[in-house]
C-alpha positions in Angstrom: 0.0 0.0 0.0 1.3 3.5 -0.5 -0.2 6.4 1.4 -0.3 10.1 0.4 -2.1 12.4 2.9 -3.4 14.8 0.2 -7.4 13.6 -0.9 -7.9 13.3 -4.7 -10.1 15.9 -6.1 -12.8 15.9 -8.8 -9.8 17.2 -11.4 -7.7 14.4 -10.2 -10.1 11.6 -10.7 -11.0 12.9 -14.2 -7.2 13.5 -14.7 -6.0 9.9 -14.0 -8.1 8.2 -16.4 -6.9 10.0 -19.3 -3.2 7.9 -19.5 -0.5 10.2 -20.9 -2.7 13.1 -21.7 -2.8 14.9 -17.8 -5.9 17.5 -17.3 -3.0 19.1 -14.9 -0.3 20.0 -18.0 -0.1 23.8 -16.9 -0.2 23.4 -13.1 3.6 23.7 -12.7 3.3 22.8 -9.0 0.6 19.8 -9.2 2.1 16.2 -9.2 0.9 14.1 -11.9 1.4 16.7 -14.7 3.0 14.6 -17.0 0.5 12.1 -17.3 2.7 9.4 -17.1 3.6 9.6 -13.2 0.4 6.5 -12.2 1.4 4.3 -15.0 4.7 3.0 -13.2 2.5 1.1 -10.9 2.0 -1.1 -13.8 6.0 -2.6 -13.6 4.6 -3.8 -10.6 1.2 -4.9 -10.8 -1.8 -5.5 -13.5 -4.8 -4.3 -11.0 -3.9 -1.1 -9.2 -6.7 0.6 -6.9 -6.9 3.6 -4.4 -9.2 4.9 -2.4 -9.5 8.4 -1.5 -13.0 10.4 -0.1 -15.5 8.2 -0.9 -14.5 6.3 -4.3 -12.4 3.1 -4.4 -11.3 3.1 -8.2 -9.8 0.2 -9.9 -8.0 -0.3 -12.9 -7.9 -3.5 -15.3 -6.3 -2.0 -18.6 -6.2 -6.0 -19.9 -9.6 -6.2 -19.1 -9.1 -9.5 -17.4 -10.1 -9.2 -13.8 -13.1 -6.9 -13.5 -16.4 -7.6 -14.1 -18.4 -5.5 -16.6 -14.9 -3.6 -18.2 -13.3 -3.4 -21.6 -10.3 -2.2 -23.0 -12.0 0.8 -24.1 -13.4 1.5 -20.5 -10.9 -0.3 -18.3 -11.9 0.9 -14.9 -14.2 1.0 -12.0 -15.0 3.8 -9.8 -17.0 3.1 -6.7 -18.7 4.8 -3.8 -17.4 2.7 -0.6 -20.1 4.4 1.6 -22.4 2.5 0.1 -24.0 -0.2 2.1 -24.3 -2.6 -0.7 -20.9 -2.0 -2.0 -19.4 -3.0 1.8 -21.7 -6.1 2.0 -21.1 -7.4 -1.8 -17.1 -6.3 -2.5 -15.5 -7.1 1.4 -12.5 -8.8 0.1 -11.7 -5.8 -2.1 -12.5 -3.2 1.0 -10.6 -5.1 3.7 -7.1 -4.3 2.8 -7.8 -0.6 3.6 -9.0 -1.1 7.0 -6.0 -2.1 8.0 -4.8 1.1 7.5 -7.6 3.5 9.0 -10.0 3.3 6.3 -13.2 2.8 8.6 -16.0 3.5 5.6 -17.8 5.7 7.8 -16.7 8.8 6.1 -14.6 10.2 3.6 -11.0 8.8 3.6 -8.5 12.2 4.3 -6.1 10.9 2.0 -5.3 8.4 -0.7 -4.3 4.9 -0.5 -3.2 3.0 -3.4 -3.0 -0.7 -3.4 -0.7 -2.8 -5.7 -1.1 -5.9 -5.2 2.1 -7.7 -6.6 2.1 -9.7 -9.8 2.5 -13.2 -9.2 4.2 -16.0 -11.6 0.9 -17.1 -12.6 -0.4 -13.7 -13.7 3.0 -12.6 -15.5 2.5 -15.6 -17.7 -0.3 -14.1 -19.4 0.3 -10.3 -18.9 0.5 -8.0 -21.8 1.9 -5.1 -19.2 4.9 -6.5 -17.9 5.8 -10.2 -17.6 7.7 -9.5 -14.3 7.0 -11.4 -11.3 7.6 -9.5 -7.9 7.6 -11.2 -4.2 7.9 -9.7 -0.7 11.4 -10.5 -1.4 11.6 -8.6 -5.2 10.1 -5.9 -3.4 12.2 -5.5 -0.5 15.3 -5.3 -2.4 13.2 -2.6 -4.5 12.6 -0.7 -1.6 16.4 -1.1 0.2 17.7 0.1 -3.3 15.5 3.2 -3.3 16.6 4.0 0.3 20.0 3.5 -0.9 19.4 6.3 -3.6 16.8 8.7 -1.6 19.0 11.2 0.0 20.1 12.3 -4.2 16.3 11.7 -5.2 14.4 13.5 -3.0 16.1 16.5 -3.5 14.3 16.9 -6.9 10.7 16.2 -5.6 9.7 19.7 -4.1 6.3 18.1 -3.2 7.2 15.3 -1.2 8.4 16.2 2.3 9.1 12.6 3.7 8.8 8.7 3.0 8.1 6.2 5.0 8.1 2.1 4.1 6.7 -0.5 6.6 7.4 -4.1 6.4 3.7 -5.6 7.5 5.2 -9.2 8.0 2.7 -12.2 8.5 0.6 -12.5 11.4 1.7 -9.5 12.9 -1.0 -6.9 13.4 
């Protein structure tokens, strides 16, 4: 999961379903501008979603693991206040809780979930036929520490980072 503590607004959700043509081109300061910024998640999964206010979206762009979805609409966007969203999509809602997501009220953030892309699902992917583990990702992240202290300098936006190991059976 990776948190930011900023909420998506209406501009953003428009903005991030419009791959490499960003509704934020002459926003100097506004991340995302590029339009190109969300689309790395995809070296590391083929079904991204976040949640932020009310909306859990989620993105299939091989149109292979939503219901309802094609290539030309490859996305879902949900209201998780919704009684009969919580009773018929739980297994999609619970990761979330685990980190404050109480479906009460609007989330005061955003929280993107990657789940990573297993052996079985690289096989077949037309994104990326890398497979990542705990392990893969690990090494990812101790790499990136490794490099942060040049990195960060260049992202004015970002004031700090954080990565949590969530191991097994600990809660």
């Amino acid at each position: 999961l990776v948190h930011n503590d900023a909420m998506f607004s209406d501009q953003d959700f428009e903005s991030i379903q419009h791959i490499g043509d960003s509704r934020k081109k002459g926003q100097l300061a506004k991340t995302g501008r590029f339009g190109i910024g969300f689309n790395s998640c995809y070296h590391l999964t083929d079904l991204p979603t976040f949640i932020s206010r009310s909306s859990l979206v989620m993105f299939d762009p091989q149109a292979k693991f939503l219901p309802d979805i094609n290539p030309a609409n490859p996305g879902k966007m949900i209201d998780v206040l919704s009684p009969a969203v919580q009773q018929h999509y739980p297994d999609q809602l619970t990761p979330y809780r685990a980190f404050g997501v109480d479906y009460k009220g609007e989330y005061p953030g955003t929280l993107f979930r990657l789940p990573l892309r297993t052996e079985q699902q690289a096989s077949t992917s037309r994104l990326s036929q890398q497979v990542h583990t705990v392990n893969s990702l690990l090494n990812l992240l101790q790499s990136f520490v490794v490099d942060a202290q040049e990195s960060l300098l260049f992202l004015k936006n970002v004031s700090s980072v954080e990565a949590l190991h969530w191991r097994t059976g600990h809660d």
